[in-house]
C-alpha positions in Angstrom: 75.5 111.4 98.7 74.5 108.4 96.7 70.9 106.3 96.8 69.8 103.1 96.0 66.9 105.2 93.7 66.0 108.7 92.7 62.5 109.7 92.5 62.0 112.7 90.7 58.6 114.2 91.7 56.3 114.3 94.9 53.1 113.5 93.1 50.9 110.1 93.7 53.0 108.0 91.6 56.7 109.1 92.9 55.2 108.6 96.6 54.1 105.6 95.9 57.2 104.4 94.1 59.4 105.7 97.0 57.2 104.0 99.6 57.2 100.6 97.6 61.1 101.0 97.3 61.9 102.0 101.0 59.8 99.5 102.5 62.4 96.9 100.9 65.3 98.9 103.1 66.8 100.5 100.5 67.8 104.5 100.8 65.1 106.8 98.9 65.8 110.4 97.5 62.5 112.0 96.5 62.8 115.2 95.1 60.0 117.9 94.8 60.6 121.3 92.8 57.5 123.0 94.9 57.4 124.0 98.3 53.7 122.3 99.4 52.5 119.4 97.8 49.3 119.4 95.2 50.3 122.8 93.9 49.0 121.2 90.2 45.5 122.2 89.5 43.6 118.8 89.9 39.3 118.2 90.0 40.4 116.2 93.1 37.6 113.1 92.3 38.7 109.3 92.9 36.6 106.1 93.7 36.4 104.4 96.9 39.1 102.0 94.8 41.6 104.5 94.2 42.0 104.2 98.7 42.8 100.2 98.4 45.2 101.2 95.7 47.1 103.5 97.7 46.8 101.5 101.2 45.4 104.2 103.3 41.8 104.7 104.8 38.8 108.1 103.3 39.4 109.2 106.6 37.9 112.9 107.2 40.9 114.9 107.3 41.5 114.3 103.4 38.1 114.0 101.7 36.4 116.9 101.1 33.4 115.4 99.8 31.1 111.9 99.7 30.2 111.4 96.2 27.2 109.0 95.2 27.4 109.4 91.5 27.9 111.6 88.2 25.3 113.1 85.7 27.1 113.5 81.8 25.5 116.1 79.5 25.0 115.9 76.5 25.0 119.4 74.3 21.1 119.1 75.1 21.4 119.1 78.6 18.0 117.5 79.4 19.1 114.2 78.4 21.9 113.7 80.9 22.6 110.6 81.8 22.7 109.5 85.5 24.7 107.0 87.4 24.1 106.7 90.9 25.1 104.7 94.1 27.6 101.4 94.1 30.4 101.3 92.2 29.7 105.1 91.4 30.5 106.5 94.9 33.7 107.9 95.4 35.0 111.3 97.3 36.2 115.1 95.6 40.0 114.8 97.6 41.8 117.1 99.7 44.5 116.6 97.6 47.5 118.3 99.1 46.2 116.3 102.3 45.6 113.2 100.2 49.8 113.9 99.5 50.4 114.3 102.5 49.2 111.3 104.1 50.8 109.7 101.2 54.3 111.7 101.9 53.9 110.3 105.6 53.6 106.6 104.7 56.4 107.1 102.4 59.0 108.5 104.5 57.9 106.4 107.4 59.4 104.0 105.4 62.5 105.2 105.1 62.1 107.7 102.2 64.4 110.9 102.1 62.0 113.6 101.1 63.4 116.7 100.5 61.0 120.0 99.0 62.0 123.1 97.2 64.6 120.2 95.4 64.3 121.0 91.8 65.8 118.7 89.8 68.5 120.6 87.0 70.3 117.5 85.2 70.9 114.1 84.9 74.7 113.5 84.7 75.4 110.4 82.3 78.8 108.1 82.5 79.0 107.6 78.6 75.2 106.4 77.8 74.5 105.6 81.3 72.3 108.1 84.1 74.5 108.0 87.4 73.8 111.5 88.9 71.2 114.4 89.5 71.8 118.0 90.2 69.2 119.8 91.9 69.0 123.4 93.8 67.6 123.9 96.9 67.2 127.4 98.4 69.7 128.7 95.7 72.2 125.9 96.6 72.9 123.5 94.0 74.0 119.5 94.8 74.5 116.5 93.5 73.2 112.6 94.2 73.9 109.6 92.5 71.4 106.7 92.4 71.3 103.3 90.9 67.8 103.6 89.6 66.2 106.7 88.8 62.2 107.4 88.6 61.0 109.9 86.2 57.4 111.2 88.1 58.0 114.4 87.1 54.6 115.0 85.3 54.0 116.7 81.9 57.4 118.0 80.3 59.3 115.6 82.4 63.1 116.7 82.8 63.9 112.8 83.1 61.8 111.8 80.3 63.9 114.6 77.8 67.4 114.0 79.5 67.1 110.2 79.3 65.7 110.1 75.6 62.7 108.1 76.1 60.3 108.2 73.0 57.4 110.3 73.9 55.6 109.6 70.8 52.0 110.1 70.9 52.3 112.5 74.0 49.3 114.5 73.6 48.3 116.9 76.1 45.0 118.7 76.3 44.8 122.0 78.0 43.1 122.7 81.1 41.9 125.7 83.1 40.1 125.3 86.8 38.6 127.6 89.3 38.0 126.9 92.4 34.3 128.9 93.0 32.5 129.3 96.5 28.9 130.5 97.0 27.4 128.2 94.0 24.1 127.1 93.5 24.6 123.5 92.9 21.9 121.2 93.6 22.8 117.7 94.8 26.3 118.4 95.5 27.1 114.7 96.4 26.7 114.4 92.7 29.6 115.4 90.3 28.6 116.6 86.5 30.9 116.5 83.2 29.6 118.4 80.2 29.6 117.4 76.8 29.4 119.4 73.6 31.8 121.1 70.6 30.0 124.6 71.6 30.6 124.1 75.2 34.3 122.2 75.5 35.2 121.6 71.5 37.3 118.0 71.7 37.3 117.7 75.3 34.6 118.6 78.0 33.4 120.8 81.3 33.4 119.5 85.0 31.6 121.0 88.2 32.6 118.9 91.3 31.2 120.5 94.6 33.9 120.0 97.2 31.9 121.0 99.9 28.6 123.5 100.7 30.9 126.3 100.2 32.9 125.6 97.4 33.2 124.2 94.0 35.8 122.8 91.6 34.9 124.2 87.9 36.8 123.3 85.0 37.5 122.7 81.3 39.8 120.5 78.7 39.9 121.6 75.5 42.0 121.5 72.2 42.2 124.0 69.9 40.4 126.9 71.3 41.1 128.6 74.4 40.4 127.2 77.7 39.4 130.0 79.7 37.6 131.9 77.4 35.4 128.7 77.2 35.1 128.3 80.8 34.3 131.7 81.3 31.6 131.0 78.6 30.1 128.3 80.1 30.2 129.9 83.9 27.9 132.5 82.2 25.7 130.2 80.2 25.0 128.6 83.6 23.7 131.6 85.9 21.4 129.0 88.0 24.9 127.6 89.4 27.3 130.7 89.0 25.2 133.7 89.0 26.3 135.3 92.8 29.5 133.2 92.6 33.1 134.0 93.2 36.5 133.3 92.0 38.9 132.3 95.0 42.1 130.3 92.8 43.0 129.8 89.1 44.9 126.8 88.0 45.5 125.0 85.0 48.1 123.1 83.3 48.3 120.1 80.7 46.7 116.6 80.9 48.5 113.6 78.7 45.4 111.8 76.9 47.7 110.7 74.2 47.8 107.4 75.8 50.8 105.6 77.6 54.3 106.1 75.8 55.7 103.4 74.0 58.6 102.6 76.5 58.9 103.4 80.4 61.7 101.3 81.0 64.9 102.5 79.8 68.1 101.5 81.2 68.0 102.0 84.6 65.2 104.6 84.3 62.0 104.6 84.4 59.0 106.2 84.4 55.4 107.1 85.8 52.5 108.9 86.2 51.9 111.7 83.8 55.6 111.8 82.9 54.6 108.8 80.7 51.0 109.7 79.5 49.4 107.0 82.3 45.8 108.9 82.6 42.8 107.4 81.2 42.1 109.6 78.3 38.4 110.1 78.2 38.4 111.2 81.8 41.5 113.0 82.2 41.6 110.9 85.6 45.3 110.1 86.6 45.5 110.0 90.4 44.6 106.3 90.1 46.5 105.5 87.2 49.6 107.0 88.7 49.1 106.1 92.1 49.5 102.1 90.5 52.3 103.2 88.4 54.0 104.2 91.1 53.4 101.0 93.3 54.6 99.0 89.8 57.2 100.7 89.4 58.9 100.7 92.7 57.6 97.1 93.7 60.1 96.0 90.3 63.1 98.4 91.6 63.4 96.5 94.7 63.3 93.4 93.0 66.3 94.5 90.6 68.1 95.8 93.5 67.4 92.8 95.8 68.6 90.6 93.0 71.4 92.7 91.9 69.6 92.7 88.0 68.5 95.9 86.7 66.7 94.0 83.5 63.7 93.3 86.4 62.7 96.3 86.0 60.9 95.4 82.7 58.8 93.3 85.6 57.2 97.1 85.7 55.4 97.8 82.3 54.3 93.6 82.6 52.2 94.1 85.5 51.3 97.6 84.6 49.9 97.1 81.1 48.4 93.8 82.0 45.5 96.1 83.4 46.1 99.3 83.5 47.7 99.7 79.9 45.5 97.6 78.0 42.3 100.4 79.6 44.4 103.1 78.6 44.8 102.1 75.4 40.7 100.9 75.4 39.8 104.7 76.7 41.7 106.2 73.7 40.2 104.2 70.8 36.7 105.5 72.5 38.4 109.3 72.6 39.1 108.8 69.2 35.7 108.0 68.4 33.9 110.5 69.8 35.7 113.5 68.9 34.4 113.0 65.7 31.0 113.3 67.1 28.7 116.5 66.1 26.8 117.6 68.7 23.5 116.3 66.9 25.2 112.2 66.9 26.5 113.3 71.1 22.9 113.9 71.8 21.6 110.7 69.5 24.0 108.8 71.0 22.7 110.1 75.2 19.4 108.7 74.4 21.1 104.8 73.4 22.8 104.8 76.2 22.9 103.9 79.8 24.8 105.0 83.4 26.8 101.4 82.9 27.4 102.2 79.4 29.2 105.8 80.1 31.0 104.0 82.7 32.7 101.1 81.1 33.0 103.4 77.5 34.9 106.3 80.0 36.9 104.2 81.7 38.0 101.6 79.2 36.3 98.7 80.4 34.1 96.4 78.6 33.6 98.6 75.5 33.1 96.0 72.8 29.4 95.3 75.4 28.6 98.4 74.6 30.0 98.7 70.8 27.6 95.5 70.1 24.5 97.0 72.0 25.3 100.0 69.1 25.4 98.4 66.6 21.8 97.5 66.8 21.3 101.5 65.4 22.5 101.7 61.9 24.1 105.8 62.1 25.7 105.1 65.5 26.9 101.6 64.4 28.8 103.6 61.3 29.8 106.3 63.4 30.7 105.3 66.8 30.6 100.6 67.7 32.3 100.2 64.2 35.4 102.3 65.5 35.0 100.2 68.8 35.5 96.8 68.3 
């Protein structure tokens, strides 16, 4: 059977491109390789904003937790830094609900989803992608398209069979447990740790999803993840002494920024098949979910119109914001790593809850760069490499 599009991958940004597309009227084939959705290890947090992005309501059957704000540690833990209330309130997801809800709007509109669907090949006409193969329950078919969507995360089987340059496509490992019967105090408050002893070139994360339960987690590059998760579970006995393991996850998370092309032909891609996370964070639900909308918004244009060169109406809209924080978050990555933990504890004591913010997220960093600057070893080290 043939589609109007193709989207490869049942994540936040290939629901959101299949909704955007369908809603249009034209036939949707999303294919999913797993057999539940939100299988991918994930810390689950998004703002209040992340909801408006993808057009559905916090209701209670998919947040697991209110949020009011985050605490960052430095390696010296008494200076953390707090941010609390407005714009710093968010929720710790259900995700596979979160999915689901976003699977219902998406094949309410029309959308074809199909699960246990893993995508084998893409089958070219000369230079040109017309077909997929995928197996289903041990049954292998075929579907053509006119546009295909690559949201097929990290090693993306679109991205490789369509040749798309993945330079810069950095991925930092990760390693999560999911913990119940923790001791964490103010669990409406979500805590990243900071430090090259604690989470060398990357950092540590306890999110409480509820009373019971706690997502714990690291990102780190060069060293072994769990060994330095299981380090810090035991350097923090106040928290973890009389917990328990219940699930082990991991995977990779792109921070190498956004690849240089996501339009190719009549392919493209999104979410963290193209390296759209915000690399400080690691945070990609966002991210995706607006690549997704993007993306499929600029397919039904090029379909309505009959002109598959709209699609480059994609990566415009998308990089007008979302790129150009990407690409903001990584020059501050950058930065940092080169940090010793003596300059990441310096630096805690110059800095404010609005400052983390903004430098995390990749929003007004050259504010913060010039409030630097005033301090002559952070201005060499760190606001030089900002502005």
């Amino acid at each position: 059977m043939d589609y109007d599009a193709i989207v490869v991958g049942a994540g936040p940004a290939g629901l959101m491109a299949a909704r955007a597309i369908a809603k249009k009227g034209f036939s949707v084939l999303i294919l999913e390789k797993d057999r539940d959705l939100g299988t991918k290890a994930c810390a689950e947090a998004v703002s209040l904003a992340a909801f408006e992005t993808a057009g559905i309501s916090p209701t209670p059957s998919i947040i697991s937790n209110n949020i009011n704000g985050a605490i960052v540690y430095p390696p010296d833990e008494s200076k953390g830094i707090r941010m609390v209330g407005g714009s710093n309130k968010g929720f710790i997801l259900n995700k596979p609900l979160f999915l689901c809800a976003l699977a219902s709007e998406a094949v309410a509109a029309g959308s074809d989803l199909q699960m246990r669907a893993e995508a084998k090949e893409i089958i070219m006409e000369g230079s040109w992608p017309k077909a997929v193969t995928y197996e289903q329950r041990g049954e292998v078919k075929r579907a053509g398209f006119k546009v295909l969507v690559g949201a097929d995360g990290v090693g993306s089987l679109v991205a490789r069979s369509c040749a798309f340059n993945m330079e810069g496509n950095e991925l930092i490992p990760t390693m999560q447990y999911v913990m119940v019967n923790c001791n964490i105090p103010e669990k409406d408050m979500i805590r990243t740790y900071m430090g090259n002893d604690i989470a060398p070139l990357g950092y540590a994360w306890v999110f409480a999803k509820n009373e019971y339960m706690a997502n714990v987690g690291i990102g780190v590059r060069g060293v072994p993840a769990k060994q330095y998760l299981d380090k810090f579970i035991q350097n923090h006995p106040d928290m973890f002494k009389n917990a328990k393991i219940v699930r082990e996850g991991g995977g990779g998370v792109p921070i190498g920024g956004q690849i240089p092309e996501i339009v190719k032909g009549n392919v493209v891609l999104c979410g963290d098949s193209s390296g759209q996370v915000i690399p400080i964070t690691g945070g990609g639900i966002r991210t995706s979910m607006a690549a997704g909308k993007c993306a499929g918004e600029a397919i039904a244009e090029a379909l309505e119109a009959k002109d598959l060169s709209l699609l480059s109406n994609y990566p415009e809209r998308y990089n007008e914001y979302w790129g150009a924080r990407i690409i903001r978050s990584l020059k501050v990555l950058k930065a940092l790593e080169k940090l010793s933990d003596d300059d990441l504890n310096l630096l805690a004591g110059l800095i404010t809850g609005d400052d983390v913010v903004d430098l995390a997220n990749g929003l007004d960093i050259r504010r913060v760069a010039s409030k630097l600057l005033k301090h002559p070893v952070v201005a060499m080290k760190i606001a030089s490499k900002l502005l």
